[in-house]
N, C-alpha and C positions, 0 to 999 in steps of 0.2 A: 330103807324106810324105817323111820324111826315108830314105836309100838310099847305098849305098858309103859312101864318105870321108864324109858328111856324120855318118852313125852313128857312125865310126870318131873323130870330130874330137868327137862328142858325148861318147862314153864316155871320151877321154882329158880332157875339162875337167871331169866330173865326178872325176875320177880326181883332178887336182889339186889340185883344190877340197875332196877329202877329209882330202890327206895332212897339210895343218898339223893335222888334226883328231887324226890318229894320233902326230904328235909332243906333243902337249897330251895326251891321253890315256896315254903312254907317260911323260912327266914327272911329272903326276900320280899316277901309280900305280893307275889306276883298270881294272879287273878286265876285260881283253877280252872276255869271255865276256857279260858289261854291255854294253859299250859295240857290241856285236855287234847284239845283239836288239835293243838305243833303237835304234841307229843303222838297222837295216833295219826296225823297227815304223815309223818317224817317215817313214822314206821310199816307203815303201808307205802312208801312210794320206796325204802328200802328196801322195801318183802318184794314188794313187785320186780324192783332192779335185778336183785339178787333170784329170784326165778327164772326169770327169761335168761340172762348169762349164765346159768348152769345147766339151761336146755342147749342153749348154743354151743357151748364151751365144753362142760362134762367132763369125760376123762382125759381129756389129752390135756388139762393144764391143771388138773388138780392138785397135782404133787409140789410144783413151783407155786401155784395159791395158796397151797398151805405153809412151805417155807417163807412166802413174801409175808405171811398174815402173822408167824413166828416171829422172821425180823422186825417187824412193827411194833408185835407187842415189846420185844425188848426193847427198842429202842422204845417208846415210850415211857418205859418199867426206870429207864436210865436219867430220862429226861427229870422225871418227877422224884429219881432218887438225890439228885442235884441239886434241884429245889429245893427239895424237901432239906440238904445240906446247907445250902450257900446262904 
């Protein structure tokens, strides 16, 4: 369970993790009042997902969760290095 700094160092990477979101929605023009309600619907039905599957699931698939979550990121890390090339 996550406690002090460890919370505090959670909620500042979600923090940054949001902000390109807020400049893409401020260039687009798209209606905060919108992009308010998706934005906390989408992460509440995610919180909620991701709770209940790690009550059920736990330790016996952590370790594979974590490597499948690794390959992901790389392979997306690859995808947008390509783009970012081609």
């Amino acid at each position: 369970m996550a406690r002090g700094s460890g919370i505090g160092c959670f909620g500042v990477s979600i923090s940054l993790d949001e902000l390109p979101m807020g400049f893409t929605i401020g260039l687009i023009g798209f209606s905060i009042w919108h992009a308010v309600i998706l934005i906390g619907l989408q992460a509440f039905v995610f919180a909620q997902l991701g709770l209940r599957l790690d009550a059920r699931l736990g330790e016996r698939y952590r370790k594979g969760a974590e490597k499948l979550a690794g390959l992901a990121l790389i392979g997306l890390a690859i995808l947008l290095l390509g783009e970012k090339v081609a």
